[in-house]
Every structure is written in structure tokens, then in C-alpha cells.
N, C-alpha and C positions, 0 to 999 in steps of 0.2 A: 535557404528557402527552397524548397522543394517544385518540380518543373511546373506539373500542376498547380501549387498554388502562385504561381508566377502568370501562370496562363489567367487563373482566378484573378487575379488583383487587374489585369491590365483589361477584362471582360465586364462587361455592362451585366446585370441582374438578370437578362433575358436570355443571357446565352447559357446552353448546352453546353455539355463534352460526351462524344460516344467516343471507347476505348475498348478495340476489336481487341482480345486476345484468345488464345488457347486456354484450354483447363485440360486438369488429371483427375481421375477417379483416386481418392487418398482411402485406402482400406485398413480400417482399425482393426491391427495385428491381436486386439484384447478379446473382439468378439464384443465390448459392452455395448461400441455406439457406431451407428447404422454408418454405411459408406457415403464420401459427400465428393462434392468436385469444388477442387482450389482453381485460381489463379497460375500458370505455370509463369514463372520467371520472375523478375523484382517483386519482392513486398511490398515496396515503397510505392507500387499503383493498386495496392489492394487497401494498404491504409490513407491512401491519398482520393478516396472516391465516398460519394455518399451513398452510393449502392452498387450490387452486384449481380450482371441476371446473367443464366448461362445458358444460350441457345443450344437445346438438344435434340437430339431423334431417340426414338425406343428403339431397342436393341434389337436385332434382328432383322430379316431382308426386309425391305420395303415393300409397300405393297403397289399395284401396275399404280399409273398417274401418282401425282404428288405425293410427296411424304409427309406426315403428319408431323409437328416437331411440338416442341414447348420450352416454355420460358420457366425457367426454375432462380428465384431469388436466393444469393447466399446471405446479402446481408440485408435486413428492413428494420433497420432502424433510419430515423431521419423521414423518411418519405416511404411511399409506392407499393408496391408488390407485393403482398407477402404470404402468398400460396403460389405455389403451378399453375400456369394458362398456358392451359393445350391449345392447340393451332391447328387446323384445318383449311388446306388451301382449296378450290375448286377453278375449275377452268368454266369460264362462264361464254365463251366464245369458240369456234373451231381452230379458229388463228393460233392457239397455241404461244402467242407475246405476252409477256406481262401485262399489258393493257384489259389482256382478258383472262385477271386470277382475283379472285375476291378470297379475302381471309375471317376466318371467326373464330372467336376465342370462348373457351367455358373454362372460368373459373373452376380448380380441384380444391373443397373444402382439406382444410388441413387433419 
């Protein structure tokens, strides 16, 4: 039985798992199908999850205050996500703490 689903069987219906990792840009040496980003390290937490989102930024310098990022879904089956939601932070205060950053998201049609 696999660690996940160990964790799964001894968790109540209400609980969550968030599962921090890294990803790689995997580029199709063929030219047919567009570049996507994996999981870097075991498979066995890529097929052990109900879904996959991989926190990014757009390539290139940032711009001055917060960087813009988005959530890109690898897999949506099962549940959630399943386009791009860009992210925009603001500082809503001078204090400059996270107390004072509101976030908004716009759905990217597919």
C-alpha cells in the first residue's frame, strides 16, 4: 500500500493533502505536442493524487511590486481546475506584510 493511501485510509473525509514539489518543463523532441511541466521525482505521487496544479510565473524579469503567477492544472480529471487562473497580488496597505496583499484570479478560457 502506498504512503498516501495509508495516509488516506487513517483520514477522516474532510481532510486535505497539499504535496509541495518541483516540476520540469518536458519538451517533445517530435515538434507534434506542445511543452508541458511533470512532476520531478517519484511517479508514485503523481499517480497517487487526485490532481495536479503547478504554481508558475511567466517567463521573464518581473515586473517592480509583486509578480504575477498562475495556476496551471496537469491533471483534471476527478475534480477542480481545469484551465489557467492567473493571479494577481496587490498590496493594499503601505505596511508592505502579508496582512496587507489581496489576491484575484481570472479564469484563461481554454
Amino acid at each position: 500500500m502506498s504512503v498516501l493511501a495509508l495516509v488516506q485510509a487513517a483520514a477522516d473525509s474532510n481532510t486535505s493533502i497539499l504535496i509541495l514539489k518541483h516540476a520540469r518543463l518536458v519538451h517533445d523532441s517530435t515538434g507534434n505536442y506542445p511543452d508541458r511541466y511533470k512532476m520531478r521525482g517519484a511517479s508514485a505521487w503523481d499517480g497517487g493524487s487526485d490532481g495536479i496544479l503547478f504554481h508558475l510565473a511567466p517567463p521573464g524579469r518581473p515586473p517592480s511590486g509583486l509578480r504575477p503567477t498562475y495556476l496551471l492544472p496537469e491533471k483534471t480529471r476527478a475534480f477542480g481546475l481545469r484551465t489557467r487562473l492567473d493571479i494577481t497580488a496587490k498590496w493594499t496597505s503601505s505596511e508592505r506584510d502579508l496582512s496587507g496583499i489581496t489576491l484575484t484570479g481570472k479564469l484563461k478560457p481554454e
